[in-house]
VEXDREN-2710 file (C-alpha; in Angstrom, 1 decimal):
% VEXDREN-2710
k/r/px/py/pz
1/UNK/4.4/-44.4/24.0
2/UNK/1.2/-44.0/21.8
3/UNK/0.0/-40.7/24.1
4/UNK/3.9/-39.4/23.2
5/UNK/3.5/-40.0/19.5
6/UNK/-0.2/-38.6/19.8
7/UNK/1.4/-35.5/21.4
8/UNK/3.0/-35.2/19.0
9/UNK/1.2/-35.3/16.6
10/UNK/-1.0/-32.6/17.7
11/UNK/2.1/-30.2/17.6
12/UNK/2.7/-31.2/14.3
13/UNK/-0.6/-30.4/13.0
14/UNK/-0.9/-27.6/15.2
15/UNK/2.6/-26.2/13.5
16/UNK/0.9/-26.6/9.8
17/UNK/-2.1/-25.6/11.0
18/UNK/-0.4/-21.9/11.8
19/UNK/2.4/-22.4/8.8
20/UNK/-0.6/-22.3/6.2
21/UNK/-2.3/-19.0/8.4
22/UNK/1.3/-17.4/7.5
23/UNK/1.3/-18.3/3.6
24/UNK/-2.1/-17.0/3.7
25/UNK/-1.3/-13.4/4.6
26/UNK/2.1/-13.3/3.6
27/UNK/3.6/-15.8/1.1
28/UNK/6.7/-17.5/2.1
29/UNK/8.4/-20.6/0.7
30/UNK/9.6/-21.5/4.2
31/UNK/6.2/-21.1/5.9
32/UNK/4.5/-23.7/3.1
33/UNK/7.5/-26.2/3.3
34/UNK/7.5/-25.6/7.1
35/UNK/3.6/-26.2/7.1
36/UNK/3.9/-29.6/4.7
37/UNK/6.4/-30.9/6.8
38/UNK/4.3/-31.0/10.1
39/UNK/1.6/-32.6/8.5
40/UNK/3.8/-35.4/6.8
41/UNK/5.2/-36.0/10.2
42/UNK/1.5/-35.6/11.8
43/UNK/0.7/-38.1/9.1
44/UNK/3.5/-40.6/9.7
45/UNK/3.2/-40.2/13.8
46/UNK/-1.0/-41.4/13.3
47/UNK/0.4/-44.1/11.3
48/UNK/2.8/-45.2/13.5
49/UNK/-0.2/-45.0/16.4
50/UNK/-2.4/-46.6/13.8
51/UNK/-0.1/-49.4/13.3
52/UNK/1.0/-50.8/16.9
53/UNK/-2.6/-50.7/18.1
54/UNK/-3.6/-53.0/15.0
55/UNK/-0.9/-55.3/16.0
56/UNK/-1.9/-55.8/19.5
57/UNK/-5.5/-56.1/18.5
58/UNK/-4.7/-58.1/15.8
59/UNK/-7.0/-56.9/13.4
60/UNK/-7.9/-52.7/12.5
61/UNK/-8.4/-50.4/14.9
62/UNK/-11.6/-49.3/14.4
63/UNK/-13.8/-50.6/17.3
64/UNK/-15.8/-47.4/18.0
65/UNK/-16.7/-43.4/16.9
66/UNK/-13.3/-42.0/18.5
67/UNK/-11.3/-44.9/16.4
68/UNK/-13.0/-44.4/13.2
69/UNK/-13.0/-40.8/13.4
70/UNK/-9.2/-41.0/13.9
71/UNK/-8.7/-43.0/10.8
72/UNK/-10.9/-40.8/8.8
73/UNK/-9.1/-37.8/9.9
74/UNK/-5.6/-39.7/8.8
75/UNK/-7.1/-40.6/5.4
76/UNK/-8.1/-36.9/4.9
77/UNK/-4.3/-35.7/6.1
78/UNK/-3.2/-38.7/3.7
79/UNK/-5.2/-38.1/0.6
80/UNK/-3.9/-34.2/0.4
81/UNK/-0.2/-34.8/0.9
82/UNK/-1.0/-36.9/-2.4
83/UNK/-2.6/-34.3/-3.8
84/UNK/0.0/-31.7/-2.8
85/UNK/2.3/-33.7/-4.3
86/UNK/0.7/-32.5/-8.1
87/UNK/-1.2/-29.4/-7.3
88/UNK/-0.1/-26.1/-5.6
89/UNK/-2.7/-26.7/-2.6
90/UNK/-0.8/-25.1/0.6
91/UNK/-3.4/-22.9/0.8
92/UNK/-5.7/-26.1/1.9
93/UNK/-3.0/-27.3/4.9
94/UNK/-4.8/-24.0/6.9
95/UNK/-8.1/-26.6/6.8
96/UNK/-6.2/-30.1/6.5
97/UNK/-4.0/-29.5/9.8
98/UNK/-7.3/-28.7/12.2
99/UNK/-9.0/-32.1/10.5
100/UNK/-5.7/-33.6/11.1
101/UNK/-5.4/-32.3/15.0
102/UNK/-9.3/-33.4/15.5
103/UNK/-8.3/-36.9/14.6
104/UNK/-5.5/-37.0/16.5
105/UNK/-7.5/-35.7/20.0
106/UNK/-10.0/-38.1/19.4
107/UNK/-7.6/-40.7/19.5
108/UNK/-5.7/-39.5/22.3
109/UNK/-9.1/-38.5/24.7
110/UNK/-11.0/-41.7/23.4
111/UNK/-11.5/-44.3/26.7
112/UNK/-12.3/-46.8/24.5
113/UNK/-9.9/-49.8/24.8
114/UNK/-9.1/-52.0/22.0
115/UNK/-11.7/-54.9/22.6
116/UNK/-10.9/-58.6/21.4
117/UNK/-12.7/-59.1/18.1
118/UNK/-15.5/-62.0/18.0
119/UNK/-14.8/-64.5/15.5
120/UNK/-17.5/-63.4/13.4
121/UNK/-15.7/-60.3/12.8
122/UNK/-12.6/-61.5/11.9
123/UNK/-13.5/-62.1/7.7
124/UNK/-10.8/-60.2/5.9
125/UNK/-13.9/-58.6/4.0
126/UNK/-15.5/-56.2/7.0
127/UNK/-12.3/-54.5/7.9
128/UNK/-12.2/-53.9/4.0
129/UNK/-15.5/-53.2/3.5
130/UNK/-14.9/-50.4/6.2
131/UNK/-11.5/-48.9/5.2
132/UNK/-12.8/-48.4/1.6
133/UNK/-15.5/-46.6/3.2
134/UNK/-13.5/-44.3/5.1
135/UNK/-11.1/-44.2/2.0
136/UNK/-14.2/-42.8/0.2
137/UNK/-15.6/-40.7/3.1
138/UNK/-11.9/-38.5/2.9
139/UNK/-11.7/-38.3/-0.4
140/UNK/-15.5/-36.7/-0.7
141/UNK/-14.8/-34.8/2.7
142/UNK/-11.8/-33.3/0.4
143/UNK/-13.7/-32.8/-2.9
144/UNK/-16.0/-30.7/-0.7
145/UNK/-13.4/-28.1/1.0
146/UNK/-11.7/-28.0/-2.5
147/UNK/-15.3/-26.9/-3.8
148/UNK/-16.0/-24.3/-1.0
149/UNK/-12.1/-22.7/-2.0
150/UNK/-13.5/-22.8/-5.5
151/UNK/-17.0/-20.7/-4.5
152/UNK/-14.6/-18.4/-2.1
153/UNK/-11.8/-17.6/-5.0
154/UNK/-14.6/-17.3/-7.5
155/UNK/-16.6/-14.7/-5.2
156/UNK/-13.5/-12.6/-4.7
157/UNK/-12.7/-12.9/-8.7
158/UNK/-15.6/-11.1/-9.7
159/UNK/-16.0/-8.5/-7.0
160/UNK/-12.4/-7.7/-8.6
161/UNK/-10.9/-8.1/-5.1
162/UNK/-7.3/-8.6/-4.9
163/UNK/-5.1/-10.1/-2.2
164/UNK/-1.9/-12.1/-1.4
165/UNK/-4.2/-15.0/-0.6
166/UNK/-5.8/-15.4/-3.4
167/UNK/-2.2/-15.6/-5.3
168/UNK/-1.5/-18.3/-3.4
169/UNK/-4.2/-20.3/-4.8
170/UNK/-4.4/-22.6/-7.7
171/UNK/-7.0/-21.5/-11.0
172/UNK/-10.5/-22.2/-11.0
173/UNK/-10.0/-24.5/-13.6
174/UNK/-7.7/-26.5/-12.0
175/UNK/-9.6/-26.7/-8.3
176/UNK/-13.0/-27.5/-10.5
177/UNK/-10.8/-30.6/-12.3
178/UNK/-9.3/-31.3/-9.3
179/UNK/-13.1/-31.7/-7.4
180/UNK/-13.9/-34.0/-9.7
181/UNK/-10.8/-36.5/-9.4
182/UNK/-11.3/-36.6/-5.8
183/UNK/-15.1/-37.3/-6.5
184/UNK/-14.3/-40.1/-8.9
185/UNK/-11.9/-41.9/-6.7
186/UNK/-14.3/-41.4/-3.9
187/UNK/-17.1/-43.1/-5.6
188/UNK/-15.0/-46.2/-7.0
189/UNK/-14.1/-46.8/-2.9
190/UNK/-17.6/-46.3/-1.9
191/UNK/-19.0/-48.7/-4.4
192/UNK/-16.2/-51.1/-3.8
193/UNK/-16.8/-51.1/-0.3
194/UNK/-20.6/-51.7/-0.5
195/UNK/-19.6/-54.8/-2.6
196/UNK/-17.4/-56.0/0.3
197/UNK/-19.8/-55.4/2.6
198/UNK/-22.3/-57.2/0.6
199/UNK/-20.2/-60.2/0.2
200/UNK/-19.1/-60.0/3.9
201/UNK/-23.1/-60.2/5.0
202/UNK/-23.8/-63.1/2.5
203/UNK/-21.0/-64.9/4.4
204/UNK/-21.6/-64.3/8.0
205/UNK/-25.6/-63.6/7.9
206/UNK/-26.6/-65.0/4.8
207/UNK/-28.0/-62.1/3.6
208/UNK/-26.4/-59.9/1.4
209/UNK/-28.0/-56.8/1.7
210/UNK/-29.8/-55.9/5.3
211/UNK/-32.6/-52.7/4.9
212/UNK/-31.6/-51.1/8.1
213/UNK/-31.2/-46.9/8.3
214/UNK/-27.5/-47.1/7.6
215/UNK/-27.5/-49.4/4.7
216/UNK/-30.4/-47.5/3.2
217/UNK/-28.6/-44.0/3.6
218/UNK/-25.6/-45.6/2.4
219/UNK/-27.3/-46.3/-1.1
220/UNK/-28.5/-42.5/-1.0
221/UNK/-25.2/-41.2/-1.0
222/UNK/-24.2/-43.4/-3.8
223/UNK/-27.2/-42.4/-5.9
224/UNK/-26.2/-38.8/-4.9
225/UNK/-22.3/-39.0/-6.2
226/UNK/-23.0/-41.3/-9.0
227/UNK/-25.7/-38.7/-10.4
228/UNK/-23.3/-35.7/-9.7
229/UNK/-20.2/-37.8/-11.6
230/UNK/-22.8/-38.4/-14.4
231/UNK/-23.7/-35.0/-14.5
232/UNK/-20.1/-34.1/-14.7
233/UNK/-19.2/-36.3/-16.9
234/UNK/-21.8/-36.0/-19.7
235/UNK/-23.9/-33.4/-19.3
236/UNK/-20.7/-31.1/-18.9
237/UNK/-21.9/-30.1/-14.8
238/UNK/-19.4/-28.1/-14.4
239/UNK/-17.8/-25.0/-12.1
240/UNK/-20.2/-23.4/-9.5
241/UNK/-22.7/-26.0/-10.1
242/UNK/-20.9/-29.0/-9.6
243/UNK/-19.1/-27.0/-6.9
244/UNK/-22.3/-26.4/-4.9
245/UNK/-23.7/-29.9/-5.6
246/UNK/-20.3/-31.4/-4.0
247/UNK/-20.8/-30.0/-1.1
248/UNK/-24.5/-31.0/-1.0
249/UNK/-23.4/-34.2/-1.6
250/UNK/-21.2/-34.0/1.3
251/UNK/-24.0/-32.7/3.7
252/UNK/-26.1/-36.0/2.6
253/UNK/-23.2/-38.1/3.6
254/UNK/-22.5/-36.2/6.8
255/UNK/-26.2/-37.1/7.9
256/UNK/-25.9/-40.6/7.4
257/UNK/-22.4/-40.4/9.0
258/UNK/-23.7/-38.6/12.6
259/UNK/-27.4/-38.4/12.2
260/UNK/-28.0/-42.5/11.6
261/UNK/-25.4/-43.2/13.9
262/UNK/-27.0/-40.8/16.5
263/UNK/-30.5/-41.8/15.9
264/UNK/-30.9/-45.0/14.2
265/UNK/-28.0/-47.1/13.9
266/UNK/-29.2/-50.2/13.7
267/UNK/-26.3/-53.3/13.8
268/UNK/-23.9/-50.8/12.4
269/UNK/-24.2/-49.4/16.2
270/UNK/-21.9/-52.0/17.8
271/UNK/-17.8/-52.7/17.7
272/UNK/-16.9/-52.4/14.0
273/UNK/-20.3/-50.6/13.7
END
């Protein structure tokens, strides 16, 4: 049943994934409805998916790289339907739906099995500790492709370039606003869930904080987004610069999401790592 719903899930996103090429290069009402559509059922079919394998494990699903790249994926597909909900974003679903379908995949080709969680593992605080980071993760992953749309559109603004594309598309000012939102929320999740995952370590190791490569990197990107959001904020950081920096930012926390994993993982490496 969960390789159907997988199935079809990757048709879904596959569908808004060629609905939002369409509105690209020829705007259609039904083409951006169509292209919603199949990524709010993509969205509800992972959740369903997301939802039964939690309740046979018992606790979430997120026991390896496959698993948490799933959820991410989901979060990312989640976070923009929100979005679309207040801005005029369709043009985004022709970037969304291939994050969406990669999630997907990985759940469907991962091997790994569901494992039963040790005891230690079972505080309420790590699962939290980890789904505010993935929270987080989206909502940066997001702030970054809404700040490479705002370099694009402002490119093809000043070489006077015209196109039905680029009428599809919201105003600078409102993809630069909408950057930093996404930024915000992203940093109130990430800092949440390193105070969950402090208070999860003081109660299971005795320790709250433990200086291993993942933990350090971790504090990296928070430095990184809290002085971006400052920058923003009050020294008035704003349009391509805070643009560019976003997706610097993202970079960072794509290196400590593959490249510590891949090289120094440290106790992050194991189930729930």
């Amino acid at each position: 049943m969960e390789a159907l719903l997988l199935d079809l899930a990757l048709g879904a996103y596959l569908i808004a994934t060629l609905a939002a090429g369409v509105t690209l290069l020829q705007p259609n009402l039904k083409a951006t409805r169509l292209g919603v559509l199949a990524l709010v059922a993509g969205f509800m079919l992972g959740s369903v998916v997301l939802l039964v394998r939690s309740l046979r494990l018992g606790a979430l699903v997120l026991s390896g790289g496959a698993e948490q790249v799933a959820l991410f994926s989901w979060l990312v597909v989640g976070i923009y339907l929100v979005v679309q909900l207040r801005s005029r974003l369709a043009a985004l679903a022709g970037l969304v739906g291939p994050i969406g379908f990669i999630g997907a995949l990985a759940a469907l080709g991962s091997s790994e099995q569901p494992v039963d969680v040790p005891e230690l593992l079972r505080s309420p605080w790590l699962p939290v500790h980890i789904t505010l980071a993935v929270v987080g993760d989206a909502a940066f992953a997001l702030a970054g492709l809404v700040s490479a749309i705002y370099l694009w559109q402002e490119r093809q603004l000043k070489a006077r370039a015209t196109g039905k594309a680029l009428a599809r598309l919201p105003s600078l000012e409102t993809l630069d606003r909408l950057s930093f939102r996404l930024l915000a929320w992203g940093f109130l999740t990430l800092t949440l869930s390193i105070m969950a995952g402090a208070l999860w370590a003081e109660l299971a190791h005795g320790r709250m904080l433990n200086w291993e490569p993942r933990t350090i990197w971790t504090v990296v990107v928070w430095l990184v987004y809290a002085l971006l959001l400052h920058g923003r904020a009050s020294v008035g950081w704003g349009g391509r610069r805070a643009a560019r920096l976003t997706i610097v930012g993202f970079c960072v926390l794509a290196v400590s999401l593959v490249g510590v994993r891949l090289l120094a993982p440290g106790s992050h490496s194991g189930a729930y790592g």
